[in-house]
N, C-alpha and C positions, 0 to 999 in steps of 0.2 A: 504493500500500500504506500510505497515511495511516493508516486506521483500525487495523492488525496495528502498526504502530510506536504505534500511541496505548497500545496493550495491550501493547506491552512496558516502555514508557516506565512505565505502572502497576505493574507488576509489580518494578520497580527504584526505585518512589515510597515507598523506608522512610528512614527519619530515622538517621544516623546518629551516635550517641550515645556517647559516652567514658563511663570507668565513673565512680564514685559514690562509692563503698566499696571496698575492698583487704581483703587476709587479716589487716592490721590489727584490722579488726574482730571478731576470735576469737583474738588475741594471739599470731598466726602470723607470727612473719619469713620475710621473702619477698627475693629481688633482682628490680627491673626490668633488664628481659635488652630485647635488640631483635636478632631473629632475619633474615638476608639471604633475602628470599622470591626467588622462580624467576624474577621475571620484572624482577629488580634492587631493587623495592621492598623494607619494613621487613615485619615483626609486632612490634607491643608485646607483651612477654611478662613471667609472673611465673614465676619460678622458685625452687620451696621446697626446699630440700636438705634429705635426712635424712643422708644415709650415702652417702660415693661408690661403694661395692660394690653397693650397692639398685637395683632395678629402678626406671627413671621411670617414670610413667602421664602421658600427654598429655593434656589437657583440652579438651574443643574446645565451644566455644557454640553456639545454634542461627542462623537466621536473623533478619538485623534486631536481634540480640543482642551484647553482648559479654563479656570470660571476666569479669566480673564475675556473670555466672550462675552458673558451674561453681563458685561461692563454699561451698554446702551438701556439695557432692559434696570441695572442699578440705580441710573443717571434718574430714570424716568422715572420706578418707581419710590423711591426714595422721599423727593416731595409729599409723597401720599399719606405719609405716617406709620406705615409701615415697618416693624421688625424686618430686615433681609440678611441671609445668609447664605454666600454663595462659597463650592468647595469644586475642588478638583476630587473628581472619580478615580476610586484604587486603577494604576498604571497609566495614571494621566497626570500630567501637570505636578505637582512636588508631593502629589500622596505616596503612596507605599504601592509594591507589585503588586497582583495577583496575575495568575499565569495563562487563564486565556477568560479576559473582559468579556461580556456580553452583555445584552441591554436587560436580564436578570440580574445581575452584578452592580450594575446601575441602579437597580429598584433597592438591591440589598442597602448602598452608601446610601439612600435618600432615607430609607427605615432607620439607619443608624444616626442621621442625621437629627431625624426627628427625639430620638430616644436622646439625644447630646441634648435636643432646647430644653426636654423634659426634665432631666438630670437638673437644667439650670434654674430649673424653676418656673418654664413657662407653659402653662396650664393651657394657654390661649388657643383659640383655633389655628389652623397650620392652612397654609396653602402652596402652591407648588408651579414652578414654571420651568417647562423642560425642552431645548432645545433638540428637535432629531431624534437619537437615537437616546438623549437625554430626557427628551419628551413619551418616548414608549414606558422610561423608566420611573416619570412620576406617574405614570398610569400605571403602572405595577405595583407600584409602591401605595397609590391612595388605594387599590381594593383588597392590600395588606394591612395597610395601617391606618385604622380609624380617623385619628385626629386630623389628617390632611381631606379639608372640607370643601376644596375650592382650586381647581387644577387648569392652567393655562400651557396646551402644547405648541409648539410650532413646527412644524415639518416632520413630524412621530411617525416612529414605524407603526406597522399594523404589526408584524411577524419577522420575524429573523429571517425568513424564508422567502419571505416575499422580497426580505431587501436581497437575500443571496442569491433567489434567482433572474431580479435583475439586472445583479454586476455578472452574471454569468453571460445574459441576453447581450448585455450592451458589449461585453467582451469576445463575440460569438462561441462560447465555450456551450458543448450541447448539453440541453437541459437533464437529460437522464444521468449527467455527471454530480447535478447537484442534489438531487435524491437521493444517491448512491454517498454523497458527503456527509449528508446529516444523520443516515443511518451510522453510518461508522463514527461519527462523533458521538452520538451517543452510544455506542456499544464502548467507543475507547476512552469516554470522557466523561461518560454519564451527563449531556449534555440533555434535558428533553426540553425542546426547542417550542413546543407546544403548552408549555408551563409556565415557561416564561413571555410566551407571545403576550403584548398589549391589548389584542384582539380577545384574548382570554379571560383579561382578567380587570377589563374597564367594568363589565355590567357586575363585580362582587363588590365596587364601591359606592358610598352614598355622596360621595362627593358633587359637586358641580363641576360642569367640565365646557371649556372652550378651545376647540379642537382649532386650528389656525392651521392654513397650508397654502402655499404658492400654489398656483393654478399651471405656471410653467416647470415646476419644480423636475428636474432632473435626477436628484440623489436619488430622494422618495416619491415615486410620483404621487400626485389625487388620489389613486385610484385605492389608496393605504387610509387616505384619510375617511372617504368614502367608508371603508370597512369597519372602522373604529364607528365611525358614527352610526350605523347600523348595528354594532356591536353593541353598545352604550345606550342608557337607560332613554327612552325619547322624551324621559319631561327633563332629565337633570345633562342632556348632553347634547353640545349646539356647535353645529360647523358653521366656520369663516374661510371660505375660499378667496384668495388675493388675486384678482385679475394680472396676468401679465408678471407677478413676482416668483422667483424660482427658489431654491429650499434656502440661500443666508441671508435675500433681503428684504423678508415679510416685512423687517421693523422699519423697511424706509418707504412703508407706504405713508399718502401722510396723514390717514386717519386710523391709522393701528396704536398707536397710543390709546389715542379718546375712547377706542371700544373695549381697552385692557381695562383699561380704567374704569369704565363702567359697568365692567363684569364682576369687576374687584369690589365695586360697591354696594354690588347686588348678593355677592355671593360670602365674600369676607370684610363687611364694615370695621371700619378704625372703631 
């Protein structure tokens, strides 16, 4: 199975890269926090206090990325009065390994996350905004964990599968190779790729949910958000299709703030 481990070993071939820039950069005080993940490792984490009565919003980055992304989505919400705390996902950004990421791994740092504000004392409702493959993983995460009541994704998987058998399509690599992968990652990794689909496990939560997606979107197409949404409860789960925006520039539509915002008001009041 040389050639299936060549194609995984590709698939976990991203650079990992510490951030750059801080909320410094927008005259925002922050505390670096280092959050206890599940499986004994760290998360590097920034944590912006408004108010300890205030709801926090978790911040989560995409793939290959770290929370130096969620930086625009800080700027904005921050005014709001908002608790925000944004962290780099275990093998991303200055947290700690683990050895093969996925967007269950992802759900796992955002539950640990949560259990850190807990720790510190905050009682308050939780809400969650996940970038991509960041965004599958606060939908994992709210229909694990109770407190997160109010969930903003942008460009979210639906499935592991759906995203691998698109890099396979766009890559012309034939699709019966990528069946053939996921069975053997799970016989060789205990990977089940169906447990931790988004698709899975958006309708086990009572959350509210603002599913966001580029309409041009290339990484993840529609066609994922589409599935989430039909997945997901129909009174507590609302799609926002972006005309013309593709999966990293939903935020530079220029009424994507105003509707974040309004979601945030309805769903998680200061």
């Amino acid at each position: 199975m040389k050639f299936l481990d060549s194609l995984i070993d590709r698939m976990y071939a991203y650079e990992i890269v510490p951030h750059q820039v801080t909320p410094e950069k927008y005259n925002i005080s922050f505390q670096e926090v280092l959050i206890p993940a599940s499986d004994g490792g760290t998360l590097y984490g920034w944590h912006i206090p408004a108010s300890p009565n205030a709801p926090t919003i978790i911040l989560l980055h995409g793939w290959s990325r770290n929370l130096s992304r969620t930086l625009p989505y800080i700027q904005a919400l921050h005014p709001l009065g908002y608790n925000l705390l944004a962290f780099d996902t275990r093998n991303h950004g200055s947290s700690s390994a683990v050895e093969r990421p996925t967007v269950g791994t992802f759900a796992q740092d955002v539950v640990s996350a949560v259990k850190f504000l807990r720790l510190q004392g905050n009682t308050s409702s939780i809400g969650a905004l996940g970038l991509s493959v960041g965004g599958g993983g606060v939908i994992n995460a709210a229909g694990w964990e109770d407190q997160i009541r109010s969930v903003i994704t942008i460009g979210a998987i639906s499935h592991p599968k759906a995203v691998m058998k698109f890099e396979f399509y766009k890559r012309h690599i034939p699709g019966f190779l990528a069946s053939l992968l996921f069975g053997y990652m799970r016989r060789q990794y205990g990977l089940d790729f169906d447990a931790i689909a988004p698709v899975n496990n958006i309708r086990k939560s009572q959350a509210e949910f603002l599913l966001i997606h580029g309409e041009q979107d290339e990484t993840v197409p529609v066609e994922q958000a589409h599935a989430l949404f039909e997945a997901g409860n129909p009174e507590k789960t609302h799609l926002w299709v972006i005309p013309e925006k593709g999966h990293s520039n939903c935020h530079t539509y220029p009424q994507f703030f105003d509707k974040v915002r309004e979601f945030l008001e309805k769903t998680l009041p200061v």
